[in-house]
C-alpha positions in Angstrom: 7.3 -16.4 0.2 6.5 -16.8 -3.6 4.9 -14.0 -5.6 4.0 -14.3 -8.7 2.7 -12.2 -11.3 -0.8 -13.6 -12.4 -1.1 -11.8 -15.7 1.1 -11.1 -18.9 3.5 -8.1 -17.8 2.7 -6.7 -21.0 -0.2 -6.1 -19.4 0.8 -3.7 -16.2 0.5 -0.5 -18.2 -2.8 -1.0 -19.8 -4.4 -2.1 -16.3 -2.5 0.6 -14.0 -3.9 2.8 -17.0 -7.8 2.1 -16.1 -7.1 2.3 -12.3 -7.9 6.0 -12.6 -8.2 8.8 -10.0 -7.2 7.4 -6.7 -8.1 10.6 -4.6 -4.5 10.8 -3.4 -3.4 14.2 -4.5 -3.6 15.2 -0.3 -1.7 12.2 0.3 0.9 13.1 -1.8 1.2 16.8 -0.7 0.8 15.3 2.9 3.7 12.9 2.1 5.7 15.3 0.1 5.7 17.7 3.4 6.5 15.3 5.8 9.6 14.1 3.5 10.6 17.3 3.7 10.1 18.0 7.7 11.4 14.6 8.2 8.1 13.5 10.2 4.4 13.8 9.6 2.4 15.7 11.7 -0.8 14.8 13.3 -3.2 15.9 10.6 -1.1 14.5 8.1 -0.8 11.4 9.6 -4.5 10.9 10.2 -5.1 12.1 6.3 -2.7 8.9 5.2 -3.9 6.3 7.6 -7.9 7.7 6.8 -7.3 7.1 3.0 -5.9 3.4 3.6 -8.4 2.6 6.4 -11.0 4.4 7.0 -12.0 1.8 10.2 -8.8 2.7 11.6 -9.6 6.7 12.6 -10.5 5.8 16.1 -7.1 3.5 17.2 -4.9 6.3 14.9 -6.5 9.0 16.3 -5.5 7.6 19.7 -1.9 8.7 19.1 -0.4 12.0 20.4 1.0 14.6 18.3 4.1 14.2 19.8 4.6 9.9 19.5 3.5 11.0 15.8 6.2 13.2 15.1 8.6 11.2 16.9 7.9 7.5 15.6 7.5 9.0 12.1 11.0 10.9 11.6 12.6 7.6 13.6 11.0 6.1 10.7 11.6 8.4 8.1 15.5 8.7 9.4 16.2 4.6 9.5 17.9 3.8 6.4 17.5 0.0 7.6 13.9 -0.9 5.8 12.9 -3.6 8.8 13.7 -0.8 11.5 11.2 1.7 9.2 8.6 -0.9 9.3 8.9 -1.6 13.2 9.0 2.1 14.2 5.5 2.6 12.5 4.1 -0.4 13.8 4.5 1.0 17.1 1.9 3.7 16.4 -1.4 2.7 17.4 -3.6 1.2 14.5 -1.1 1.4 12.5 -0.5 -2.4 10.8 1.9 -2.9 7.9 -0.8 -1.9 5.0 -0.9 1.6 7.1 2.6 1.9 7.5 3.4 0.8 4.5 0.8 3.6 2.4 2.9 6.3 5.1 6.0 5.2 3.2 5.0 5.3 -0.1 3.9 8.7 0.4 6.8 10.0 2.2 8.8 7.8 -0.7 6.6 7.3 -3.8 9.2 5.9 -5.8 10.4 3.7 -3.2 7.4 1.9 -1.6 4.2 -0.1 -2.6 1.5 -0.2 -1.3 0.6 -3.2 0.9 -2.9 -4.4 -0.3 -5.2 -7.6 -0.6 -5.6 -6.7 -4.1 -2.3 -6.6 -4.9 -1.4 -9.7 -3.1 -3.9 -11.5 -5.1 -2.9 -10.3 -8.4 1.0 -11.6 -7.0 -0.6 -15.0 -6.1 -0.7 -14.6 -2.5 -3.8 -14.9 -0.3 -4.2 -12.1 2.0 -4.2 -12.1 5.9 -5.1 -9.7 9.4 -1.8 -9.0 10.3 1.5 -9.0 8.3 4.8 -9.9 9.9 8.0 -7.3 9.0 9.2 -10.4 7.4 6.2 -10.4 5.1 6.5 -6.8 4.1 10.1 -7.4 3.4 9.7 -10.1 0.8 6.9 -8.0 -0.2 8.9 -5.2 -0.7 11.7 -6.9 -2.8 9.3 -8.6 -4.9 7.5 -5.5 -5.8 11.1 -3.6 -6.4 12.3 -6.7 -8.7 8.9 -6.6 -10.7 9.0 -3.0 -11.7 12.3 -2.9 -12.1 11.8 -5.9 -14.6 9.3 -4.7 -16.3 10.5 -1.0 -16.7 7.9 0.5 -14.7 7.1 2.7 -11.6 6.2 1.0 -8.0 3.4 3.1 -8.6 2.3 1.7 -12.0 2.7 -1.9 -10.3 0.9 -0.5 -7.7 -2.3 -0.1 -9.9 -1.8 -2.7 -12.4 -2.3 -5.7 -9.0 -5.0 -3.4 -7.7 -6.8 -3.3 -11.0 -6.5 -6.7 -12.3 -7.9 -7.8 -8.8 -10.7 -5.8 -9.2 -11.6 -6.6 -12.9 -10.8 -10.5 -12.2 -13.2 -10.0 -9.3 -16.1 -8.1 -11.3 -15.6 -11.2 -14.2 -16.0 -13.8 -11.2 -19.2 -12.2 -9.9 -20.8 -11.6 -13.1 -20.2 -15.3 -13.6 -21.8 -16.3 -10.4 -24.5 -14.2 -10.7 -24.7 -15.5 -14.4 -24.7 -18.9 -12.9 -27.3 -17.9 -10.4 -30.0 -16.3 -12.0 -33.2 -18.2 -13.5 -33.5 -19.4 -16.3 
């Protein structure tokens, strides 16, 4: 799998700069505690999945608090980043972008985020479902990038989101440029 940044790396500060206020400050308290404990709990585990995936609260909410806590610290405890990835998938409605957002907050300076945005900004069409073997390549793409460029995985993190999103709004406005009367 090739990705491949799709803008100037200059660029990644100024873009992860205008991504503003994700609303994460729970996740990351929720995350924090769960490093620390060595497994979410239940409430914090819906909290993460909720902010990725909103759709997902029925099939996450399916999960007892006790297939949680012990899938999580399996996950949390696996220094093998295949077996981390496999041991969340087990959880039910939990795909890699889920498991991957429950890693990054239990690890923020360890683990991107798995998104459609930030595929596109890497060149990389997004799909339903993500083999481990995606997330992998993924995962050492990311790490190369920001380790390249001198950043965060969280910077990177917002400077794919945003440039998605602004390369999006310029298409539309073009469209709808094209589209309207004249």
């Amino acid at each position: 799998m090739q990705f491949q940044l799709q803008f100037p790396p200059e660029q990644i500060a100024a873009l992860a700069a205008r991504f503003g206020d994700s609303g994460d400050e729970a996740c990351r308290r929720a995350g924090a505690a769960a490093r620390a404990r060595g497994r979410y709990t239940r409430g914090e585990f819906l909290l993460v999945c909720a902010w990725k995936s909103a759709r997902s609260r029925p099939l996450v909410a399916a999960n007892s608090p006790a297939a949680i806590g012990r899938v999580t610290r399996m996950a949390l405890a696996a220094t093998d980043e295949g077996v981390r990835m496999e041991a969340l998938l087990a959880l039910e409605g939990v795909g890699v972008p889920t498991a991957s957002v429950l890693l990054h907050f239990a690890h923020p300076g360890d683990y991107p985020i798995l998104d459609v945005r930030a595929l596109e900004s890497l060149g990389v069409k997004g799909r339903s479902v993500y083999p481990v073997s995606f997330w992998l390549a993924y995962l050492a793409a990311c790490r190369d990038l920001a380790a390249r460029h001198g950043v965060t995985l969280r910077t990177l993190d917002k400077a794919l989101w945003q440039h998605s999103k602004e390369r999006a709004a310029m298409t539309s406005g073009v469209i709808a440029a094209r589209t309207r009367p004249r």
